[in-house]
ChimeraX commands (.cxc) that place a marker at each C-alpha (Angstrom):
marker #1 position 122.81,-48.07,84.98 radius 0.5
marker #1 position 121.02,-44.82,84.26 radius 0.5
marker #1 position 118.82,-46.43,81.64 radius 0.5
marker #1 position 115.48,-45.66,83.23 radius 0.5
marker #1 position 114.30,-42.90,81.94 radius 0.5
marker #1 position 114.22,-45.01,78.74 radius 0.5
marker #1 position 111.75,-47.51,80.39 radius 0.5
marker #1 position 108.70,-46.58,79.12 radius 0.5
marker #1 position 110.34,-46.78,75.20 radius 0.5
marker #1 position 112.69,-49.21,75.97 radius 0.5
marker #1 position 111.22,-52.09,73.39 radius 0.5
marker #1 position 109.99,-48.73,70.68 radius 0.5
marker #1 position 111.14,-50.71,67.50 radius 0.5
marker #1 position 112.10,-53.86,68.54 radius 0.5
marker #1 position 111.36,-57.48,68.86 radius 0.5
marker #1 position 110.62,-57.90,72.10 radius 0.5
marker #1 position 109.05,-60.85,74.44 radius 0.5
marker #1 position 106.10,-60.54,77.23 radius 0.5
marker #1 position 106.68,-61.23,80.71 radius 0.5
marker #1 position 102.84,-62.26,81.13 radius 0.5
marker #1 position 100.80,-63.09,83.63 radius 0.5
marker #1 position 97.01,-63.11,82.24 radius 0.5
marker #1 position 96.18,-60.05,83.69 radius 0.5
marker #1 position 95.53,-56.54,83.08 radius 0.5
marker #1 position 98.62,-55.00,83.14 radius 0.5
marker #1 position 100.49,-57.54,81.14 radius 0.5
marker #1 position 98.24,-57.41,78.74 radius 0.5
marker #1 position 97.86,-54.00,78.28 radius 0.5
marker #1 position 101.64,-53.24,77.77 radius 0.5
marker #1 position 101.95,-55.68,75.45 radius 0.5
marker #1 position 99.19,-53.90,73.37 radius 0.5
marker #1 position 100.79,-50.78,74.06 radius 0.5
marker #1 position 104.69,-52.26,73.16 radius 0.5
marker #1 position 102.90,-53.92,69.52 radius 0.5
marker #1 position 102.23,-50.31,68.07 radius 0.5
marker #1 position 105.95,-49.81,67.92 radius 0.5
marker #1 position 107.58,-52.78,68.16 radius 0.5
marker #1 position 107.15,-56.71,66.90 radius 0.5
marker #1 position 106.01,-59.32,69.72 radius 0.5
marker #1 position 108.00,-62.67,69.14 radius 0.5
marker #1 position 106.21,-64.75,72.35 radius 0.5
marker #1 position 104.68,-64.71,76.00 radius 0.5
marker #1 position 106.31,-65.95,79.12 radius 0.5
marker #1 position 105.24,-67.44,81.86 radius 0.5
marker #1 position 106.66,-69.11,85.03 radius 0.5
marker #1 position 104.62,-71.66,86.80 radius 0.5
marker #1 position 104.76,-72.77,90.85 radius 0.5
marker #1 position 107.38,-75.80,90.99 radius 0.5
marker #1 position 104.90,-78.88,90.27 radius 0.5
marker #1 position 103.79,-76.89,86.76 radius 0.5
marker #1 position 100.40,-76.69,86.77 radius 0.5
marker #1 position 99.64,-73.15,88.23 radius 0.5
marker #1 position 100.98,-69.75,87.84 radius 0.5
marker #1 position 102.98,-67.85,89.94 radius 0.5
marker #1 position 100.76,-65.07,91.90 radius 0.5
marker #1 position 97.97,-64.76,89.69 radius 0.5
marker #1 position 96.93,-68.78,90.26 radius 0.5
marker #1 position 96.19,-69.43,86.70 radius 0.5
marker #1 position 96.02,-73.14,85.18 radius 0.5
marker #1 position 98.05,-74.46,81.63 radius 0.5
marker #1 position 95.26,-74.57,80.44 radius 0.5
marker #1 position 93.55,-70.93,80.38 radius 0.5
marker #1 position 97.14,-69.32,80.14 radius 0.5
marker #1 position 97.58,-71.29,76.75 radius 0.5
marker #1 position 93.92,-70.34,75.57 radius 0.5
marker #1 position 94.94,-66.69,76.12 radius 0.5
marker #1 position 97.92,-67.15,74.16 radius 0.5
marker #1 position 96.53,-68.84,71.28 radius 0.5
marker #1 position 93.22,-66.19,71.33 radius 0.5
marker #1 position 96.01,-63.56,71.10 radius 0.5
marker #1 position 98.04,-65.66,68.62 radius 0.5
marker #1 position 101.63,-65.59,70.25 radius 0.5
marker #1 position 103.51,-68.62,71.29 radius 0.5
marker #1 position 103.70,-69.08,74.77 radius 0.5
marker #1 position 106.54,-70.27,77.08 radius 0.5
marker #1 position 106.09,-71.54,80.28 radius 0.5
marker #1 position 108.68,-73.14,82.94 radius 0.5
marker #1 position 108.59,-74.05,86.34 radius 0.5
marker #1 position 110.00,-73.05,89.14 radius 0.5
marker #1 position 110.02,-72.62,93.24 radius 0.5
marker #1 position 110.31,-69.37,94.58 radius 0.5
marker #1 position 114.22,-69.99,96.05 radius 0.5
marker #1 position 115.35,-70.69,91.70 radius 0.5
marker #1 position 112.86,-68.26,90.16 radius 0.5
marker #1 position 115.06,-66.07,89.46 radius 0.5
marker #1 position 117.71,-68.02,87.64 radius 0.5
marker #1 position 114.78,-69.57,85.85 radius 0.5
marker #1 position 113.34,-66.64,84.45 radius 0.5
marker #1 position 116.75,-65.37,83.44 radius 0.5
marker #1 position 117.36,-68.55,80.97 radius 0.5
marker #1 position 114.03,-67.99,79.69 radius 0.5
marker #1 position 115.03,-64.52,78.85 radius 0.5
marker #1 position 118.31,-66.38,77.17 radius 0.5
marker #1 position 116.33,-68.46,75.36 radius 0.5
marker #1 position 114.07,-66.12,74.18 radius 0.5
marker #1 position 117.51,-64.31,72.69 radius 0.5
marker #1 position 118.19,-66.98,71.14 radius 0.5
marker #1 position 115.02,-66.96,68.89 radius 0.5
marker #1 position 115.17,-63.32,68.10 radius 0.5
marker #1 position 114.02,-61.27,71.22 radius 0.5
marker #1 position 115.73,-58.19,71.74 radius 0.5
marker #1 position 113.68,-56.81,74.08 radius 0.5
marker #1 position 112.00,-57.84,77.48 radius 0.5
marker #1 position 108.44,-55.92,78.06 radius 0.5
marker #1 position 106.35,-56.06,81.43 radius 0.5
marker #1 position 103.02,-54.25,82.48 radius 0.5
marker #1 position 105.06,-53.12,85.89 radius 0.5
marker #1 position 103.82,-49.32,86.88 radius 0.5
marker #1 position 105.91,-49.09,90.21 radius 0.5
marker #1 position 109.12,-50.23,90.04 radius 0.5
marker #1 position 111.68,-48.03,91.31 radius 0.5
marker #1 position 114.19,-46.25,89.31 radius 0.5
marker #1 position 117.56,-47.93,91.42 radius 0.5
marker #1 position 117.15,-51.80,91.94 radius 0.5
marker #1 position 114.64,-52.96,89.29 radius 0.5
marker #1 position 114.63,-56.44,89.71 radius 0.5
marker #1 position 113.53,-56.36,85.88 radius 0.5
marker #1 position 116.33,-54.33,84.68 radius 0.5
marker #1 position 118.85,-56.57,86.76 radius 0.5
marker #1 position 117.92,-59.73,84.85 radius 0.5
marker #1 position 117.86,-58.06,81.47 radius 0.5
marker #1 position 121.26,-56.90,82.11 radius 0.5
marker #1 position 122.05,-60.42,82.18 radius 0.5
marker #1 position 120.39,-61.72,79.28 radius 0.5
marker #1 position 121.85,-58.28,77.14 radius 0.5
marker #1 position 117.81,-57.93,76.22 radius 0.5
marker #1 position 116.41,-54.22,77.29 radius 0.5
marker #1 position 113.61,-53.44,79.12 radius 0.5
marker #1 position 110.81,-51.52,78.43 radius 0.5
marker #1 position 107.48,-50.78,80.45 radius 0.5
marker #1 position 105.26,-48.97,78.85 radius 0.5
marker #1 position 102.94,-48.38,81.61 radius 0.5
marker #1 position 105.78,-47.12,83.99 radius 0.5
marker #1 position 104.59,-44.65,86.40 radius 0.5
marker #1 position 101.35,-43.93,84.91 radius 0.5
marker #1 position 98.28,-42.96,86.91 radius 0.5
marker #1 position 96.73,-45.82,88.39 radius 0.5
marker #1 position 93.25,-44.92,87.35 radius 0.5
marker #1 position 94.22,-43.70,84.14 radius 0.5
marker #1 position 95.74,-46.89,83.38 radius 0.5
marker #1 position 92.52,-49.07,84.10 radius 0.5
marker #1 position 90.18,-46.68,82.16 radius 0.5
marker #1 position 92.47,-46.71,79.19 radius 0.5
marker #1 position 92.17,-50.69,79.43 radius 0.5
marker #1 position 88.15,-50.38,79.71 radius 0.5
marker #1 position 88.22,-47.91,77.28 radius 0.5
marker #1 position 90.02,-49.92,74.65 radius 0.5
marker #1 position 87.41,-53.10,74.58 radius 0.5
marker #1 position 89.40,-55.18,76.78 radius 0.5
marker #1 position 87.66,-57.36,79.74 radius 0.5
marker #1 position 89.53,-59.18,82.77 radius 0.5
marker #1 position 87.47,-60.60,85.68 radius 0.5
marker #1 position 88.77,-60.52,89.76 radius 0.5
marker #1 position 90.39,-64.13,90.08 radius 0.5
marker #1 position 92.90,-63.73,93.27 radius 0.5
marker #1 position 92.24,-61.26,96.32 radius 0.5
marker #1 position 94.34,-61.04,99.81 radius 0.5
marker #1 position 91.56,-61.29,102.23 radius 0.5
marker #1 position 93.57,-59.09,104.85 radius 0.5
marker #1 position 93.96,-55.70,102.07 radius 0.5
marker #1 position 90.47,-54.62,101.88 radius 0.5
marker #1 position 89.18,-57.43,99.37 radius 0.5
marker #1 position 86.96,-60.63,100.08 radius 0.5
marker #1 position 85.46,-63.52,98.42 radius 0.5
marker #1 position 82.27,-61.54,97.03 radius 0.5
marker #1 position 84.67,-59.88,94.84 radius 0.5
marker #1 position 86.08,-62.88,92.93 radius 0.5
marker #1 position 84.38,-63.37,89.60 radius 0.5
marker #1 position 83.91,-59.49,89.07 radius 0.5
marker #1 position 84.00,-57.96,85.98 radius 0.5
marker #1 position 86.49,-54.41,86.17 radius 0.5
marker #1 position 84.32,-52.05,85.17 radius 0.5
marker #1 position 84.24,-48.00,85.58 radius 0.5
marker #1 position 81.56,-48.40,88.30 radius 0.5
marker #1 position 83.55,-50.99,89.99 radius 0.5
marker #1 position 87.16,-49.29,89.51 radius 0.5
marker #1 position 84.78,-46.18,91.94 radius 0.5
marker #1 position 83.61,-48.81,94.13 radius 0.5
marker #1 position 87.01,-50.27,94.86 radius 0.5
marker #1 position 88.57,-46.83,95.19 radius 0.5
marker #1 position 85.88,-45.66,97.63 radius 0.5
marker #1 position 86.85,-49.05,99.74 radius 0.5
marker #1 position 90.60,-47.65,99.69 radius 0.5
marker #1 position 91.81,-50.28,97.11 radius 0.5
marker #1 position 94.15,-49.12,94.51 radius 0.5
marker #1 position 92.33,-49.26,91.62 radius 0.5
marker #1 position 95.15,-51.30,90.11 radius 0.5
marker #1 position 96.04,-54.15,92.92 radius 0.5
marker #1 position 99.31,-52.20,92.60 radius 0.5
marker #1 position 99.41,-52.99,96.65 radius 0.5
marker #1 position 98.75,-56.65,96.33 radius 0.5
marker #1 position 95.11,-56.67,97.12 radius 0.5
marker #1 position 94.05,-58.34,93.85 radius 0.5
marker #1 position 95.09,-60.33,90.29 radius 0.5
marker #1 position 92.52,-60.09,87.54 radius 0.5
marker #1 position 92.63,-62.71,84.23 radius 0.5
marker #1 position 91.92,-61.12,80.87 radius 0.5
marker #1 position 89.16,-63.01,78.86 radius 0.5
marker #1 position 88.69,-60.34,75.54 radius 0.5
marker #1 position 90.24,-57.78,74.71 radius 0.5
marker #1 position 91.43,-55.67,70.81 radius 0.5
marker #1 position 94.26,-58.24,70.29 radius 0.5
marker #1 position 92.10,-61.01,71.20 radius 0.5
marker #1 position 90.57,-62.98,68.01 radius 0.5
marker #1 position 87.89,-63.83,70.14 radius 0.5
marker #1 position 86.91,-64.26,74.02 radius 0.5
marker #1 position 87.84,-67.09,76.53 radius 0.5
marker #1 position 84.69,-69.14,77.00 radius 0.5
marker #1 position 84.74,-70.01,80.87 radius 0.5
marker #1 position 83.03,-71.05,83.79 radius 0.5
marker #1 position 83.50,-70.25,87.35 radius 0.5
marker #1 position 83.86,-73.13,89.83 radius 0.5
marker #1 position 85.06,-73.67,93.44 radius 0.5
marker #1 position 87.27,-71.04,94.95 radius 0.5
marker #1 position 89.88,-71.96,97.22 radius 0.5
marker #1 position 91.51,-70.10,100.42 radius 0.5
marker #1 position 95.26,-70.49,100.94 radius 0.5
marker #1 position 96.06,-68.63,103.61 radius 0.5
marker #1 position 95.23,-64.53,103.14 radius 0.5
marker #1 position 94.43,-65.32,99.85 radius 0.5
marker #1 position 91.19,-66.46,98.14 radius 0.5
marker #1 position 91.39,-67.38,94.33 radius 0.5
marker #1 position 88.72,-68.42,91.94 radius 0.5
marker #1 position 89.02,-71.39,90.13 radius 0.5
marker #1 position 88.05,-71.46,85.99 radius 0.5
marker #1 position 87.56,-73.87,83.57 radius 0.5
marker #1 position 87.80,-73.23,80.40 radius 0.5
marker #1 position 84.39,-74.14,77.72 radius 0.5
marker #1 position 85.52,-75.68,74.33 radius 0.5
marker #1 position 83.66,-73.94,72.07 radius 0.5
marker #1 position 84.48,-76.35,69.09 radius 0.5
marker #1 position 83.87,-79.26,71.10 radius 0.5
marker link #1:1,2 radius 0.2
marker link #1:2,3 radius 0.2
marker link #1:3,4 radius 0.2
marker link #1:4,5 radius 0.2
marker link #1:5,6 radius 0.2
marker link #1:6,7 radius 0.2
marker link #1:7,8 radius 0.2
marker link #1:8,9 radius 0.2
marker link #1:9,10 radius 0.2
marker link #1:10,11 radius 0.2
marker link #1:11,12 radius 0.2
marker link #1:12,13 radius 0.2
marker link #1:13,14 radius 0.2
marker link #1:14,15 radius 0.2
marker link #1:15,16 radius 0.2
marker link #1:16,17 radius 0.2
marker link #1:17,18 radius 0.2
marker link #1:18,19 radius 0.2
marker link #1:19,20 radius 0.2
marker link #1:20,21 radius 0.2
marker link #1:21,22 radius 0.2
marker link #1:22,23 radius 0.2
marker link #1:23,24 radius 0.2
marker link #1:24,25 radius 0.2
marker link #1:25,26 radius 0.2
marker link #1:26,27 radius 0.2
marker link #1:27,28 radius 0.2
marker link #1:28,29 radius 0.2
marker link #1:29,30 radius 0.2
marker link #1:30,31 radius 0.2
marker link #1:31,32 radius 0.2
marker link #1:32,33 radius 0.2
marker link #1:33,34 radius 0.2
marker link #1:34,35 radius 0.2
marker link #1:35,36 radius 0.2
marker link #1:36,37 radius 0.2
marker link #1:37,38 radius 0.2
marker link #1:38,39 radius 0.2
marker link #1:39,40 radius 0.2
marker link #1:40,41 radius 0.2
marker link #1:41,42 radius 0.2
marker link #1:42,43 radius 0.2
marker link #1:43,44 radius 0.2
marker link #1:44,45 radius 0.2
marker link #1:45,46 radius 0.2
marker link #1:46,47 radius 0.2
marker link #1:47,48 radius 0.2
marker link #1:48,49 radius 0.2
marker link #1:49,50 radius 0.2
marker link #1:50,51 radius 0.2
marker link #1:51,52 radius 0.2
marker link #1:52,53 radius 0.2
marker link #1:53,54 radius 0.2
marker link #1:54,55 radius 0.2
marker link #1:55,56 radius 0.2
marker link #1:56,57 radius 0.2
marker link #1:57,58 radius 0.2
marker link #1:58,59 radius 0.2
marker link #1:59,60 radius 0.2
marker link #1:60,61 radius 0.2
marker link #1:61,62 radius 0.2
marker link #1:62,63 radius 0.2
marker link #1:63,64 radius 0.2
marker link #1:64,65 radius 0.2
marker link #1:65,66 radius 0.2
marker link #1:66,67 radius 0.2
marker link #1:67,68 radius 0.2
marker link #1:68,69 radius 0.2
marker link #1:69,70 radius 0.2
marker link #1:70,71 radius 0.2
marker link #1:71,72 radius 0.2
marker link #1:72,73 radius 0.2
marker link #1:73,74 radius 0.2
marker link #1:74,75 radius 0.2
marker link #1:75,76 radius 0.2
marker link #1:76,77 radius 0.2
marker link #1:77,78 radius 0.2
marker link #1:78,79 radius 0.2
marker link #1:79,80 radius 0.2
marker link #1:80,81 radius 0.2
marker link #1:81,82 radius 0.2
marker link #1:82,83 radius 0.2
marker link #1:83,84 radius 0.2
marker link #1:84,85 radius 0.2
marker link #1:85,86 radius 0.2
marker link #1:86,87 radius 0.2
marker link #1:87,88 radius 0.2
marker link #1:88,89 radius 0.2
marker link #1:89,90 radius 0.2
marker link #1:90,91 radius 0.2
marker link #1:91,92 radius 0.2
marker link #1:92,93 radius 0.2
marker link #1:93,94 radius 0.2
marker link #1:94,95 radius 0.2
marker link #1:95,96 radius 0.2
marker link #1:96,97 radius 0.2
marker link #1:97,98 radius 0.2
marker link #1:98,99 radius 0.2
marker link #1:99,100 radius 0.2
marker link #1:100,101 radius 0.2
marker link #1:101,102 radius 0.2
marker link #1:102,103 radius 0.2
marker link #1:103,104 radius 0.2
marker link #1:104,105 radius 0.2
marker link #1:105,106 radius 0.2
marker link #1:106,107 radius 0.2
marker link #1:107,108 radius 0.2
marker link #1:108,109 radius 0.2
marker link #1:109,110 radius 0.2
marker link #1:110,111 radius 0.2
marker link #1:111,112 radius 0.2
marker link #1:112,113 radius 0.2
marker link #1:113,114 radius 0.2
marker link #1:114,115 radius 0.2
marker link #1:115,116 radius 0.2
marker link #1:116,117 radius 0.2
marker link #1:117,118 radius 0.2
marker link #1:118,119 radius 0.2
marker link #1:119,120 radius 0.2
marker link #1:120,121 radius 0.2
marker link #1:121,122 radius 0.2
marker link #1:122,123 radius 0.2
marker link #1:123,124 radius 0.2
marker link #1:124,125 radius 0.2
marker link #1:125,126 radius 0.2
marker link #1:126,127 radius 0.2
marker link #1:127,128 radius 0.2
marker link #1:128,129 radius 0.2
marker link #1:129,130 radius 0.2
marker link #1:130,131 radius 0.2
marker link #1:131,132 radius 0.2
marker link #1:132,133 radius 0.2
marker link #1:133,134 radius 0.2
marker link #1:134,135 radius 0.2
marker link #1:135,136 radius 0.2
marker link #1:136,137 radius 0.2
marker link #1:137,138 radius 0.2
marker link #1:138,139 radius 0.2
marker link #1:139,140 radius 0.2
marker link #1:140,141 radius 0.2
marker link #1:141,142 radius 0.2
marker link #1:142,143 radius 0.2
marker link #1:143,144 radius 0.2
marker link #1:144,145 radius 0.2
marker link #1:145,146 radius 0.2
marker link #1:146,147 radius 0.2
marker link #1:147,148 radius 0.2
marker link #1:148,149 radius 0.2
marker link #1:149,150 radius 0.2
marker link #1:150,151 radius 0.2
marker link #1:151,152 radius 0.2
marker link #1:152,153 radius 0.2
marker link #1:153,154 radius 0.2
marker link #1:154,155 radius 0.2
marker link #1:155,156 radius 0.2
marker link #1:156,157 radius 0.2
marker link #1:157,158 radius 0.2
marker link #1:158,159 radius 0.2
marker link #1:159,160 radius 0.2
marker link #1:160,161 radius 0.2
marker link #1:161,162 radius 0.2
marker link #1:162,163 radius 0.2
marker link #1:163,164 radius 0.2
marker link #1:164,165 radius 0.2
marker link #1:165,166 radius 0.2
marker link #1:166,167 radius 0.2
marker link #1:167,168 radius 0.2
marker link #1:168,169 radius 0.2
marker link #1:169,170 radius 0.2
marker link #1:170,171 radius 0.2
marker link #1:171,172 radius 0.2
marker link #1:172,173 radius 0.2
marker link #1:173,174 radius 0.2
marker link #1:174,175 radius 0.2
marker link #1:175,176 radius 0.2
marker link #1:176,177 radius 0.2
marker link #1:177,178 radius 0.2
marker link #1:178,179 radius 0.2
marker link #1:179,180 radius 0.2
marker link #1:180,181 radius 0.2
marker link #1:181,182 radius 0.2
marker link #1:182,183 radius 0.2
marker link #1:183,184 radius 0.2
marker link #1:184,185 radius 0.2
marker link #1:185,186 radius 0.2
marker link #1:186,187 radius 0.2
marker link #1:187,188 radius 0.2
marker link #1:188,189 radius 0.2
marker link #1:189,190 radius 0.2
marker link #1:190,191 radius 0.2
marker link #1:191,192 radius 0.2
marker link #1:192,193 radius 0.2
marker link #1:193,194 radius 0.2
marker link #1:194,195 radius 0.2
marker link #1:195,196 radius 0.2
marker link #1:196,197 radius 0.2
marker link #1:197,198 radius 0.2
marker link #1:198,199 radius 0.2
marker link #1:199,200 radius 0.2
marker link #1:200,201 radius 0.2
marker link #1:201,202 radius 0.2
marker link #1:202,203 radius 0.2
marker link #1:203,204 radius 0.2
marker link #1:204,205 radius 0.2
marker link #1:205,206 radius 0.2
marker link #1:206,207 radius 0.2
marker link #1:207,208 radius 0.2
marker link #1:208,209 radius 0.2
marker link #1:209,210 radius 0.2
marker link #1:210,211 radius 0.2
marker link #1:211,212 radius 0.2
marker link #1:212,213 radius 0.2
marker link #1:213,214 radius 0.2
marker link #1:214,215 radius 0.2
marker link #1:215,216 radius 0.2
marker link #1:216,217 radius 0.2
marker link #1:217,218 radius 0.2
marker link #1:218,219 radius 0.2
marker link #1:219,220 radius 0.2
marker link #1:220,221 radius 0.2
marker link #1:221,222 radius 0.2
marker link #1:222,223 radius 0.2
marker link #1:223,224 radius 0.2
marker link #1:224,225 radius 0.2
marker link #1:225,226 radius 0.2
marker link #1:226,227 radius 0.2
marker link #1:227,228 radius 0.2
marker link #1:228,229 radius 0.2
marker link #1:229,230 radius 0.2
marker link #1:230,231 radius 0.2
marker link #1:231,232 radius 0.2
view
């Protein structure tokens, strides 16, 4: 389409809606996208029975906590892997429909000829912009620990370098070294892990949490939270 050199400003000035997943990245380009343009609401597609995310493993619960400590409305649907696509894409059309012109994700990687993203805006007439798009890896993560924000380790692939001791860590500059001197991309760009944001500058205040049980599904290893009601 020979739009993506426009990528990285591609929501600049604009109302635009979150593809979100709870993690660093998302997170970050959404703080990055609200210094120039207007965040209208978060979305989020679940695994088909609804009570999970996609990738990341997160529950209802802690997804809507995020939302509501960031103070967006959140949208979730559910889907399988094989309709995904043609779920997230009437999202996106709904989210037009209640003002969103843009669509923003925390993607670094994607390629500039047969982004997935830029296919399903297409469809929905939203554009796409990714502010973190082909930044440095380790720039990226000490920008986000430089700015205040905090995300834990909650998903690793057991067979990319990660294991189970590293579930509940916090990403910090000392471990962002460790993890590089290990080989991991300091960003999970390759799959190796998800993290879950729990403070942050546009949070009004932190997730209260507790770890429980974590639970192996096949090359993966994900920890389990629950969420503490303060107010309870």
């Amino acid at each position: 389409m020979g739009i993506s050199q426009d990528w990285k400003t591609g929501a600049d000035g604009q109302k635009f809606v979150v593809s979100f997943s709870g993690g660093k990245d998302s997170t970050l380009a959404l703080y990055e996208a609200m210094k120039t343009g207007k965040a209208v609401g978060l979305i989020i597609v679940l695994e088909e029975y609804g009570t999970r995310s996609h990738s990341h493993g997160m529950t209802v619960d802690f997804i809507k906590a995020q939302a509501a400590s960031i103070g967006l409305p959140i949208y979730l649907a559910a889907a399988s892997w094989e309709n995904y696509e043609a779920t997230f894409i009437d999202m996106l059309h709904k989210m037009k429909t209640l003002g969103a012109e843009a669509l923003v994700t925390g993607d670094l990687d994607m390629p500039e000829h047969g982004c997935w993203h830029e296919k399903v805006t297409n469809i929905a007439n939203l554009t796409l912009g990714m502010p973190l798009w082909q930044a440095d890896h380790t720039e990226i993560v000490e920008r986000f620990i430089n700015l205040g924000f905090k995300t834990i380790i909650t998903t690793v692939n057991l067979t990319l370098g990660m294991c189970e001791d590293d579930l509940g860590k916090v990403l910090t500059y000392e471990y962002v070294q460790e993890l590089k001197s290990r080989g991991i991309d300091p960003c999970g760009e390759g799959g190796e892990f998800h993290t879950t944001v729990i403070d942050g500058p546009i949070f009004k205040q932190p997730i209260s949490f507790r770890p429980l049980e974590i639970i192996r599904e096949n090359n993966y290893a994900f920890l389990l939270l629950q969420l503490i009601y303060t107010n309870d």
